[in-house]
C-alpha positions in Angstrom: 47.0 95.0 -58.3 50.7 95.5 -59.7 51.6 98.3 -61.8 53.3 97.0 -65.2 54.9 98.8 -68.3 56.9 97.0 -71.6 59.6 96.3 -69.2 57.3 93.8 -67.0 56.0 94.2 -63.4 57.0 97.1 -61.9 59.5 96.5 -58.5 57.2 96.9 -55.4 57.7 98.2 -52.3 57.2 95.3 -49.9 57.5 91.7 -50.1 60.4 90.2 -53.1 61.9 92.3 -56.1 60.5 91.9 -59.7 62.1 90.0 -62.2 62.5 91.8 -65.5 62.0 90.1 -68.9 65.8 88.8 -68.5 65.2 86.6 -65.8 67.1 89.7 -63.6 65.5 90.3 -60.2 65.2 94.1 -59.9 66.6 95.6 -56.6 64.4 98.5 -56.4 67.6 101.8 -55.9 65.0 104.4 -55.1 63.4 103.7 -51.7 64.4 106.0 -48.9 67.5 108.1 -49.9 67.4 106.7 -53.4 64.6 108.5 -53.9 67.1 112.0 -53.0 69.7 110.5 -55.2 67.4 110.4 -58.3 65.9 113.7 -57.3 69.6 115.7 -56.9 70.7 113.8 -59.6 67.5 115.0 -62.2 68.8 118.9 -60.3 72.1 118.3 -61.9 70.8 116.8 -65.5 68.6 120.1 -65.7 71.4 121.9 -64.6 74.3 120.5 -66.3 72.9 120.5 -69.8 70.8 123.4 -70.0 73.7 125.4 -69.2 76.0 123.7 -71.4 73.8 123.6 -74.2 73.5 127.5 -74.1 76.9 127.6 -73.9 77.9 125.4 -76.8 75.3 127.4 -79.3 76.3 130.7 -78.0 80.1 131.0 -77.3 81.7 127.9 -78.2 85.0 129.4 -79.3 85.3 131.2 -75.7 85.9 127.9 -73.9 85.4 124.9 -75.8 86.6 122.5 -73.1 84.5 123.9 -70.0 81.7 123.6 -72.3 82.3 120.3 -73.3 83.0 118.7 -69.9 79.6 120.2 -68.2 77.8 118.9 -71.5 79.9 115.5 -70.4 78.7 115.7 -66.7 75.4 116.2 -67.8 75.4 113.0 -69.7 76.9 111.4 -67.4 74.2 112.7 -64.3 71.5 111.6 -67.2 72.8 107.9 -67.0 73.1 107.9 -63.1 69.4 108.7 -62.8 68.6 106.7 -65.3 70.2 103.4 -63.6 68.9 104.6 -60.5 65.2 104.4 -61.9 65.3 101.3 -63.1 66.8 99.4 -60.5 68.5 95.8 -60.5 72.1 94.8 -60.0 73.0 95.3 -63.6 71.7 99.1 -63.4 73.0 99.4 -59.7 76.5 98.3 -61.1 76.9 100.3 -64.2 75.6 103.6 -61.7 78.4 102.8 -59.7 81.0 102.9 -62.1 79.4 105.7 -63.6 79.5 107.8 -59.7 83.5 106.4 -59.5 84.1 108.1 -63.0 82.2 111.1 -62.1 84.0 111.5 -59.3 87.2 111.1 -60.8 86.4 113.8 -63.0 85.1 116.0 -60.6 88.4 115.5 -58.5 90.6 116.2 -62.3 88.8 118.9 -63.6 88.3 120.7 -59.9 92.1 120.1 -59.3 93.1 121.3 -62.8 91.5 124.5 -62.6 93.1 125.3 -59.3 96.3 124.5 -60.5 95.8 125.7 -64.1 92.8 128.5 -64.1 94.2 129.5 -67.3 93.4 126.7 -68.8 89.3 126.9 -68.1 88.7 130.8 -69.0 85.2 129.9 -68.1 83.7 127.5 -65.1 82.2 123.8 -66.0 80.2 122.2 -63.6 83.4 120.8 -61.9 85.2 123.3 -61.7 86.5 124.0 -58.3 84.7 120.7 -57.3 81.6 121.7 -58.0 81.1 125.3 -56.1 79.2 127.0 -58.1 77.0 124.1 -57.6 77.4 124.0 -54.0 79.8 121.3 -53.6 77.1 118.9 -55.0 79.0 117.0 -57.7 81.9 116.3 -55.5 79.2 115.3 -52.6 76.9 113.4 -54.9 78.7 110.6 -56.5 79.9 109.9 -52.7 76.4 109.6 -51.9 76.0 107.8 -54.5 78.2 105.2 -53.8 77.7 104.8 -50.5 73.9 104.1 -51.1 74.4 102.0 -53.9 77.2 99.8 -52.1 75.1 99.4 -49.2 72.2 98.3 -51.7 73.9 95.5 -53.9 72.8 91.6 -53.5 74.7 91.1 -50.2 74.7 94.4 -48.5 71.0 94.8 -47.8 
């Protein structure tokens, strides 16, 4: 018996990928260390826009930009986890653009606030790439990409 929901048959572990109502087959992202992915990823959602959000309706005016980049990151760890659920090579591409812009920013804002520190006078989630988060958004979207590279149509 196969599980289904409004999107049609849900992917199963063995035997081919589902087809959604598109016609798309779904690669299924989170067996094995997808499964991490979407779980670190969820960490950083909670995280990221929990903190922002207290930040945004409490002291705005102190750092607007710090507050509005870890809202950002949050949104943008929201999507990851997101693609990563629902699986397929549409999803699996649009998470790894997503991980190469995350990391970009990551690499921008953890750069900028070592060369500028003025210019955050409080920390966003990238800030100094990530370590008050224990390096994890600059080693995530790594991860990331490494897994989901490995996981497109002709890298199985």
């Amino acid at each position: 018996m196969t599980a289904t929901d409004e999107n049609g048959p849900a992917p199963q572990e063995d035997g081919p990928p589902a087809a959604d109502p598109t016609g798309e087959q779904r690669t299924r992202l989170i067996s094995g260390p997808g499964m991490l992915l979407v779980w670190l990823y969820g960490v950083m959602v909670v995280g990221a826009v929990s903190r922002s959000a207290v930040q945004i309706s409490t002291e705005f005016d102190k750092a607007p930009l710090a507050y509005s980049l870890s809202a950002v990151a949050g949104v943008v760890y929201g999507f990851i986890t997101y693609s990563l659920v629902r699986g397929g090579e549409r999803a699996r591409r649009a998470a790894l653009v997503c991980c190469a812009a995350e990391l970009a920013g990551v690499l921008t804002v953890g750069t900028w606030t070592l060369v500028e520190p003025s210019a955050f006078p409080d920390a966003t989630v990238w800030s100094d790439y990530g370590m008050g988060y224990l390096f994890i958004p600059v080693l995530l979207p790594l991860s990331a990409m490494y897994w989901l590279r490995r996981r497109s149509a002709g890298g199985r």
